[in-house]
N, C-alpha and C positions, 0 to 999 in steps of 0.2 A: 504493500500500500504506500504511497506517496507518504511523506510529511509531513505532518499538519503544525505550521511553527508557527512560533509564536505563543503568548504564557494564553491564561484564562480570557473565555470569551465574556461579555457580557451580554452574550445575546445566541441561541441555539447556530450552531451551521446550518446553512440552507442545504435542502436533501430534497428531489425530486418527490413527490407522492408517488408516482407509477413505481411498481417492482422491477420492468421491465428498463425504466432509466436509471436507478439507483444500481443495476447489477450493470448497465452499461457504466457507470461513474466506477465498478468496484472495479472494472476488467482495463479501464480507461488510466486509471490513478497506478495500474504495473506501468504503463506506455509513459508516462508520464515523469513515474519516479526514472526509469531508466533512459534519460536525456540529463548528459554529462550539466548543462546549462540550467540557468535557474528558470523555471517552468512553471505557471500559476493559471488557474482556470478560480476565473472571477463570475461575479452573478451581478446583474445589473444597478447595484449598489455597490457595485465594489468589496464585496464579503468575500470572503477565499473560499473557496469550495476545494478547491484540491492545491496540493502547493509540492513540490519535490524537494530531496534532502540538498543539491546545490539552491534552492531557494532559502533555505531556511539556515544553509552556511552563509549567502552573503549576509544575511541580517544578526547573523549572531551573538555581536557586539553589541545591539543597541540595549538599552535598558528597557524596564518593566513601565507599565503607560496603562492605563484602566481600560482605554477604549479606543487607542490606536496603536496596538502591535501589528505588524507588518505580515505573518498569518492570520489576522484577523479580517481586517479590511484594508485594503492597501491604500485609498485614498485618505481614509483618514491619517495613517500611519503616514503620508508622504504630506499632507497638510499642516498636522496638530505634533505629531511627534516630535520631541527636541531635536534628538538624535536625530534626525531625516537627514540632514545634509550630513553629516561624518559617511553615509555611506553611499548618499543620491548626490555627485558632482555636480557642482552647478545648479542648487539647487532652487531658486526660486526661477531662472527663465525653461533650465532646461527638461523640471519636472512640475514644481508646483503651477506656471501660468498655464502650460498645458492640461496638468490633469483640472484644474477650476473652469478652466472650456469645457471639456468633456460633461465636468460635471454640471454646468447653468446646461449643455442641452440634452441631460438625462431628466431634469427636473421640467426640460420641456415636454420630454414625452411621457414621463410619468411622475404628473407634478403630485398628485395624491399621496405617492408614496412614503408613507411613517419613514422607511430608514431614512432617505433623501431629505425626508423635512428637517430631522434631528441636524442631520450633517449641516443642513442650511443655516437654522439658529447656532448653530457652534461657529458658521463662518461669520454670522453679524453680531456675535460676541466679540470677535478681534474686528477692533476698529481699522487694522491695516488689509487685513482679507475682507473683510466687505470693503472698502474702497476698492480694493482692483476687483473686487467681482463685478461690483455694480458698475464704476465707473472707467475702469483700466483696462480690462478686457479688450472692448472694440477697436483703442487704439494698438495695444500690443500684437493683436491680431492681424492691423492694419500694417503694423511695421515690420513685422517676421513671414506673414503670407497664409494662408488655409495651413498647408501643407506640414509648417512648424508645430500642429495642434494632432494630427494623426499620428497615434502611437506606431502601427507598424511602418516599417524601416525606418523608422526614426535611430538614430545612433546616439547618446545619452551618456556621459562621463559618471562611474562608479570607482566607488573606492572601496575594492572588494578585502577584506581581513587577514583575509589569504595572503602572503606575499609572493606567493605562485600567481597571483592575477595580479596585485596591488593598485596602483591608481589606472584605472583603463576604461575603454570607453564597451560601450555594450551596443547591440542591434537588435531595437526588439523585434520581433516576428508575431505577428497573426498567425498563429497557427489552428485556427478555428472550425472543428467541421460538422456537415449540418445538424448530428444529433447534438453537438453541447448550445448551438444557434437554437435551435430548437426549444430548446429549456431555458432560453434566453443567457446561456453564459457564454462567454471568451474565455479561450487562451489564451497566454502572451508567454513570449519564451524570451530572457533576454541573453543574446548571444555574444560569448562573454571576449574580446581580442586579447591578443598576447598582452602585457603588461607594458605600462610605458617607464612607468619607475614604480617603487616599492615602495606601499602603504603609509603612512602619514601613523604613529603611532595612534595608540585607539585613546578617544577622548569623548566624554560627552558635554560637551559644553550646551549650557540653555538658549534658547533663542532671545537675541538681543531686542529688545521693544525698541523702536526708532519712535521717532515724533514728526515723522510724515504719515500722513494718513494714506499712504501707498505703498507697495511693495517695491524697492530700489530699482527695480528694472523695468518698472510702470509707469511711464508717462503721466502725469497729472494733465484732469480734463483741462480742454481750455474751458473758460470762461462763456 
């Protein structure tokens, strides 16, 4: 069976109803675990549904978080978690404005959704994530392109623990097919490059509050 990393959930794993899907996710999660790369099958909130033991090595450093550990749900974990950037490079252009696209147009197709709504109030709790949600988006969007916001082929700098990988960049892949579509989940494999140099000792330092009501790499609206 796949990995499931990360500490305690505060919320059940999503699990297919059908027998028939759940015994495709048990036969699915061998295929899975056995991908040298870090490999995660996500459900339309972002909750881990399957995750591989190279997923659950690159995050193994980060600390314990009540309700964003990196087997849990991965957006909150790349949003809310201190740790995010000791191991997601480049972390606010190259992960975080990305995944908060993603996520303003998950909440468009399924704006009802309890998880999605929690996530939403926890973003206009930080007064620097609601600014770029509400207001920094459209221009960062405008100034990187569509393309900058699609997770697959995207290439994304990690700073993997390992010093067999250590600071390098990854490629994630869509590796999605129709039965996990089906059940509304994705795959994503991130594919991991030779190492460009050797890991940055392991540190967790807390995220710095600024006093721009924006994320550094977000354009403030004009006026």
């Amino acid at each position: 069976m796949a990995y499931q990393a990360g500490g305690q959930r505060p919320a059940p794993r999503p699990v297919p109803e059908k027998l028939e899907a759940q015994a495709y996710l048990q036969d699915y999660a061998a295929l899975v675990e056995a991908v040298p790369f870090p490999s995660v099958v996500l459900d339309h909130r972002w909750d881990v549904v399957l995750a591989n033991t190279a997923f659950a090595s690159l995050f193994g450093g980060v600390g314990p978080h009540p309700t964003a550990m990196p087997g849990d749900n991965f957006l909150r974990f790349v949003l809310f978690h201190p740790d995010a950037a000791t191991v997601l490079g480049d972390h606010e252009p190259s992960w975080c404005l990305p995944m908060l696209a993603h996520f303003a147009a998950a909440v468009e197709r399924h704006g009802h959704d309890h998880g999605l709504q929690a996530i939403r109030r926890e973003i206009a709790q930080d007064p620097i994530m609601e600014a770029a949600y509400r207001h920094g988006l459209p221009h960062w969007i405008r100034a990187v392109g569509e393309g900058a916001v699609e997770p697959d082929g995207a290439v994304r700098p990690v700073l993997h623990p390992d010093p067999r990988w250590g600071a390098t960049d990854c490629r994630i892949v869509d590796e999605t097919p129709r039965a996990l579509r089906e059940m509304d989940y994705t795959r994503l494999t991130m594919v991991l490059r030779e190492s460009r140099r050797p890991a940055p000792a392991p540190r967790r330092p807390r995220r710095v509050r600024r006093t721009a009501g924006h994320l550094s790499v977000v354009p403030a609206p004009e006026a």
